[in-house]
N, C-alpha and C positions, 0 to 999 in steps of 0.2 A: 616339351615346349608348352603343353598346354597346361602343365599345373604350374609351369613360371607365369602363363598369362593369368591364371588364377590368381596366384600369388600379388601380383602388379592391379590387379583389379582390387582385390583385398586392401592392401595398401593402401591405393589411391583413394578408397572409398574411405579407412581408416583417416588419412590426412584432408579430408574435404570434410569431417563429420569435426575435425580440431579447429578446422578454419572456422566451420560456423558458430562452435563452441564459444571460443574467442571473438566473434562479431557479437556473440548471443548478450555475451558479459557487458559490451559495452551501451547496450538500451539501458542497464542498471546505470551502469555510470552517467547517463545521460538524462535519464529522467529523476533519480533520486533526490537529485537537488532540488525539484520542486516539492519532494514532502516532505523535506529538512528544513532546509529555509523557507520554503512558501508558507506551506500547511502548519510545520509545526513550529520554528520560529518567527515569524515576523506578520504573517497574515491573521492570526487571531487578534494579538493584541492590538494591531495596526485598523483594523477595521472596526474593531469594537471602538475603538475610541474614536472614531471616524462618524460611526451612528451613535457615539456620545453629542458629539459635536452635532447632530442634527436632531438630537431628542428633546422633546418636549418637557416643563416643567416639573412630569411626573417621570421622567424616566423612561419614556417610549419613542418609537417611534412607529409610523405606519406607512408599511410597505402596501401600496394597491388599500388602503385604508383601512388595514387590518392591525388594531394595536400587538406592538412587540416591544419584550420588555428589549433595551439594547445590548446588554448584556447576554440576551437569548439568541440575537442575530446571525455570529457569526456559525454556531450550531445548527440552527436551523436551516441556514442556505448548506450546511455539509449534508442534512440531511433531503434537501429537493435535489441534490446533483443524484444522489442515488437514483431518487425515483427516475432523473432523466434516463442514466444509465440502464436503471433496468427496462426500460423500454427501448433502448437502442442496442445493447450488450448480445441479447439474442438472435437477435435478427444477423447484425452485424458475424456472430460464429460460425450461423448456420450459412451464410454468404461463404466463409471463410473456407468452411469444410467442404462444401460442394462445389467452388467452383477452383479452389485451389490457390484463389490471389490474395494469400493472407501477407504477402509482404508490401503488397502495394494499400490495402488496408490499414495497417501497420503506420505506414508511414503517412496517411490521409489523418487518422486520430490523434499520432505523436504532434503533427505540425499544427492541427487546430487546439489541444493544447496550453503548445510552447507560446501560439501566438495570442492566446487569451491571457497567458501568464505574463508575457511582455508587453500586454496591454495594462496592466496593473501599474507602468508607471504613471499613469493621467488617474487613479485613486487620489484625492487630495478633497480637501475641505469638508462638504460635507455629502461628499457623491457617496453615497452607502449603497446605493442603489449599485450603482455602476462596479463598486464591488463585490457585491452579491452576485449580480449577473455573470463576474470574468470568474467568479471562485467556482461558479452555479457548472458552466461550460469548461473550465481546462478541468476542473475533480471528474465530470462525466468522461471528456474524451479520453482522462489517464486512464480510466476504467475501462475501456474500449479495449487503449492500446495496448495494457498492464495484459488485459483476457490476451489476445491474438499472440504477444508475447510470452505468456505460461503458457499456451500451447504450442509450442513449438518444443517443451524441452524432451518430451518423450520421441519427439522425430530427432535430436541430435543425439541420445542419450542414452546408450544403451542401460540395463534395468539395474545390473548391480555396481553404476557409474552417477545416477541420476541423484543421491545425497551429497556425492560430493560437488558434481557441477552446481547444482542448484544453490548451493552453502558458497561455492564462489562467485555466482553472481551475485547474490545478497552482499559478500564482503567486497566486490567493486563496487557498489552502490553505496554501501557506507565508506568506503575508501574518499567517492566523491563528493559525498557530504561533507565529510571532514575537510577536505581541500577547500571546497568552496565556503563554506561556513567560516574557514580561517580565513580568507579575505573579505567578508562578509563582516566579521569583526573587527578587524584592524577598519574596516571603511565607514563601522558606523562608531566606533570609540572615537576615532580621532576625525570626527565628519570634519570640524572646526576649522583643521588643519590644511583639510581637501575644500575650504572653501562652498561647505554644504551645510544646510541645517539638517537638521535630525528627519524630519519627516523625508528632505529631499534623500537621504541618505536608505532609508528606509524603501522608499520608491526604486532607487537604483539596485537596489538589490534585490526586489521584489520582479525589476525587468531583465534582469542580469540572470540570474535563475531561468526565467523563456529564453534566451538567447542560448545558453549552454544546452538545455535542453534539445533544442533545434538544432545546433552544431552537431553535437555528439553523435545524432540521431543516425544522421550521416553512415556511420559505421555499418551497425546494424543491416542496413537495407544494402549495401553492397556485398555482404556475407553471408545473411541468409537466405536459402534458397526456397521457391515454391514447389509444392508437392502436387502429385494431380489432386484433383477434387472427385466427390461421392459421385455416385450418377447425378443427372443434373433431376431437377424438381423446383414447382412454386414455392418460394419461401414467404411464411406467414408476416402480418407485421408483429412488432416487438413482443407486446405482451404474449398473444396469440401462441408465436414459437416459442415463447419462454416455456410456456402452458403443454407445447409438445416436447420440448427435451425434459421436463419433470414426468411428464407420461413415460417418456422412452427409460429415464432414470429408472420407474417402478420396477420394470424389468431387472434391475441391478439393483434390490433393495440395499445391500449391505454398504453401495455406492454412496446412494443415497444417506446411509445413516451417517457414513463419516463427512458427507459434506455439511449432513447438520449441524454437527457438533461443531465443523471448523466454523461456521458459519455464528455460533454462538460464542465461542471463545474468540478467535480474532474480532467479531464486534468488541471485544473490552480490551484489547492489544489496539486498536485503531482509534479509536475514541479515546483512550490515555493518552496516545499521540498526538492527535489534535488538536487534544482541549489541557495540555501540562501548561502550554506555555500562558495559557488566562489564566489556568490556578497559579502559578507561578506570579505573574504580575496582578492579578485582581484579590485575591487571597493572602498571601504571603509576603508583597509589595515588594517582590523582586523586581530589579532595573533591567531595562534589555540587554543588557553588558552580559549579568550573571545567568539570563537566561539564555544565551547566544554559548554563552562560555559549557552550559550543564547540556547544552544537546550536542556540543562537538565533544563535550569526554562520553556522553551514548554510543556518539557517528561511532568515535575511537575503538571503543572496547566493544560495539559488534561486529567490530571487523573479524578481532580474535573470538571474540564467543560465538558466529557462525561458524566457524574454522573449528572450531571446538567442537563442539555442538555436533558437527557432521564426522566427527570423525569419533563420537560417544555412540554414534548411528550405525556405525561398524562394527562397533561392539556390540551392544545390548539394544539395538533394533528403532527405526524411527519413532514406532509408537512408545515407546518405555521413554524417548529421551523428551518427546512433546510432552507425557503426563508430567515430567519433572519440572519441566520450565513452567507449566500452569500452576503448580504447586508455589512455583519461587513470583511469580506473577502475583498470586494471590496475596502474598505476604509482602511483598515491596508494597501493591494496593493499598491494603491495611496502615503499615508505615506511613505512607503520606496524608495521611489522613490525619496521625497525630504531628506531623510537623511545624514545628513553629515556624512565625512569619517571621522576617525579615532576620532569619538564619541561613548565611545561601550555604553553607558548608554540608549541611545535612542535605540541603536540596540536592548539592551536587554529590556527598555518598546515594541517597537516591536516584537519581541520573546511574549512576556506575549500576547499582544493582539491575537497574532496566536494559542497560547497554549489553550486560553479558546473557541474557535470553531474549534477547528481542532478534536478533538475526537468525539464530537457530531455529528457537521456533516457528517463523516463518517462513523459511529456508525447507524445516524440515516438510512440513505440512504440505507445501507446493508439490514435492518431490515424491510424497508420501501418496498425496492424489494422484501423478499422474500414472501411477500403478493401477489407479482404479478404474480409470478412463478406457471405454469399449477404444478399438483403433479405429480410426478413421472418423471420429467427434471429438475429438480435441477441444477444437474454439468452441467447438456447441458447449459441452462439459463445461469447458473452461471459463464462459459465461457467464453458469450460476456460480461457479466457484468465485469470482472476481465482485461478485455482487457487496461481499464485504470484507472485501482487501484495502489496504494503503488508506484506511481511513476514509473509505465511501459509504459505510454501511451506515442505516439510518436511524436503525433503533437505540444505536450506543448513544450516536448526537441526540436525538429526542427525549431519550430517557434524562442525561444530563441536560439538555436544556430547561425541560421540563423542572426538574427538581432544583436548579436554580429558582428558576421564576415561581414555583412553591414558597421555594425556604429561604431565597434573599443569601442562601450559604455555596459558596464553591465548595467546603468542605462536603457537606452532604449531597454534593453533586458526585464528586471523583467518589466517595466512597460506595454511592448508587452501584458502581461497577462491578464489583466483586460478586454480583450473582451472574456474570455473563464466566468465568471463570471457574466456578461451582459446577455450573450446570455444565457448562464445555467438560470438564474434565471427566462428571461422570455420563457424560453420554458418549464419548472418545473409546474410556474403559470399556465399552462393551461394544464396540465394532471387534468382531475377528477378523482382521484385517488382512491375513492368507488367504481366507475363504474367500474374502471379495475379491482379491487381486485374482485369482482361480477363475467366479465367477466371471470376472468382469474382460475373462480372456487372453489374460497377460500371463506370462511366467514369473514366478514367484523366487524374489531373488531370494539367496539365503540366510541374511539377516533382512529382517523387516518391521 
């Protein structure tokens, strides 16, 4: 009798740990639509020509009376969301881990947001301002919600399961990219038809993306569950605890090393995402059609290249299958660099080459950290990690903005990149990333 209660206990714990899995999937599906269509099609180009529309003779405009070139704009506001982020991100984990209400957190970040995102459809004329400011707050609070949610998958996820869940949340997220993105198309090719102009067409889609966001979200927070919290303790403000979990980190040096590294290569995976769709249309004089059309064959084909991707991880171990994608990173980098303008066919073979390592190697890296993570800091951990995820990070936007407003060339902006990829890959090669997972307290799955 008592090893059938065992048995039934086992079980049930087994089927409530699938239930969450499958809640877990659908924050992917729920929010990915805003770095699809938001961030990486329709918000760059949409906004730059928005503080076109407001800039002055030379090409500026001034925000708070600071001249910006307009072109620099839409950059520059990706990179102040970070700063916000990283001043609320810490605070916000260390809440998370201590007191246990990571799912009521969760859903506070997802819905301010979705609702700064569907605030995007009042964007029109010459409010740059007013779009800075919704880009400035929904890119922080995804940063929020993005941390509390990576930390959740080592509590549903036991160690030599965690490549594969990880790899199918990534491929729900692009699954809803792609869904969304196609009605997104059809809505703004044929605006004419639906009795819209292009801008209004633009806006609906821009608010339509908050709205799915907010719906989906729904899922999530009825499946996931909360875990107790640490002992209880004052929690510092933002920067302050940052400044303590990078303390607490030193104790985990090897922790530390592989967050560096991820921390320098996704900078050049996040910043390619955010800033393709202005090279795309500022550079190469690609139409919103062709750039709509080259990030749903991306959405497409990471669905199958995480799926891939995580199941190469099973063979020959997650850090062997990251160093390969930074490698094919690099060189797709290089490539667009020489592409002709107003060639969408090569843009879209480029699109395909980013589509099949773009979900792996993010997929894999999440899955990869949370191996390294002490138990019982998650959100704190998850944090820094998040700091330059889904295209928050600040130095990739800087750096490109920067070299724009130098060189007058997107070309020598995107090409800028290729030292975040350099340097990612040989500072990755040398984490032993057994020993950390060791140190860092965790059992060491057998391929890794």
């Amino acid at each position: 009798m008592g090893t059938e209660t065992v048995r039934t206990g086992a079980s049930d714990e087994v089927a409530g740990l699938r239930r969450e899995q499958r809640g877990w999937y659908f924050y992917d599906w729920a929010c990915s639509v805003y770095s699809t269509s938001v961030l990486t099609v329709f918000l760059g180009p949409y906004l730059t020509s928005v503080a076109d529309h407001a800039a002055d003779a030379d090409g500026y405009v001034h925000p708070l009376g600071v001249p910006v070139r307009a072109g620099s704009f839409f950059a520059y506001s990706v990179s102040l969301s970070v700063i916000l982020a990283v001043v609320v991100m810490p605070l916000v984990g260390s809440v998370a881990d201590r007191t246990g209400r990571k799912k009521r957190l969760l859903g506070a970040a997802a819905y301010t947001g979705a609702a700064a995102t569907t605030g995007m459809f009042f964007l029109d004329g010459d409010r740059y301002l007013l779009g800075g400011l919704l880009l400035i707050v929904a890119n922080a609070a995804q940063s929020v919600a993005l941390m509390l949610y990576n930390s959740y998958l080592p509590q549903i996820a036991p160690p030599e399961e965690r490549d594969t869940v990880s790899s199918r949340g990534w491929a729900f997220g692009y699954a809803s990219g792609s869904l969304v993105l196609i009605a997104n198309l059809v809505l703004y090719s044929a605006h004419d038809s639906f009795g819209l102009s292009e801008t209004e067409a633009v806006r609906i889609c821009l608010a339509g993306a908050g709205l799915w966001w907010g719906l989906f979200t729904l899922v999530p927070l009825r499946r996931l569950r909360d875990r107790g919290g640490r002992e209880a303790g004052a929690t510092a403000p933002g920067l302050r605890q940052l400044a303590a979990t990078v303390r607490d980190m030193r104790r985990h040096p090897l922790t530390l090393s592989f967050l560096l590294a991820y921390l320098v290569y996704n900078d050049g995976i996040q910043t390619v995402i955010s800033q393709a769709s202005v090279y795309g249309s500022e550079e190469l004089g690609l139409g919103q059609s062709t750039l709509i059309g080259a990030v749903l064959l991306v959405q497409v084909l990471a669905v199958a290249g995480a799926l891939t991707m995580g199941r190469l991880a099973r063979t020959y171990g997650a850090k062997r299958t990251i160093l390969g994608s930074l490698v094919a990173w690099t060189l797709t980098l290089a490539a667009g660099y020489f592409l002709p303008a107003g060639a969408p066919v090569w843009f879209f073979v480029l699109a395909g080459g980013i589509g099949l390592v773009l979900g792996g190697s993010q997929a894999l890296s999440r899955s990869l950290f949370s191996h390294l993570v002490p138990p019982g800091k998650e959100a704190e951990y998850f944090a820094a990690y998040e700091m330059s995820d889904r295209g928050m990070s600040w130095l990739g936007p800087l750096l490109f903005g920067i070299t724009f407003q130098l060189s007058g060339s997107y070309r020598s902006a995107i090409i800028s990149l290729v030292v975040f990829f350099v340097i990612g890959f040989a500072l990755l090669a040398r984490v032993p990333v057994r020993r950390a997972i060791g140190e860092a307290g965790n059992p060491v799955p057998q391929k890794i």
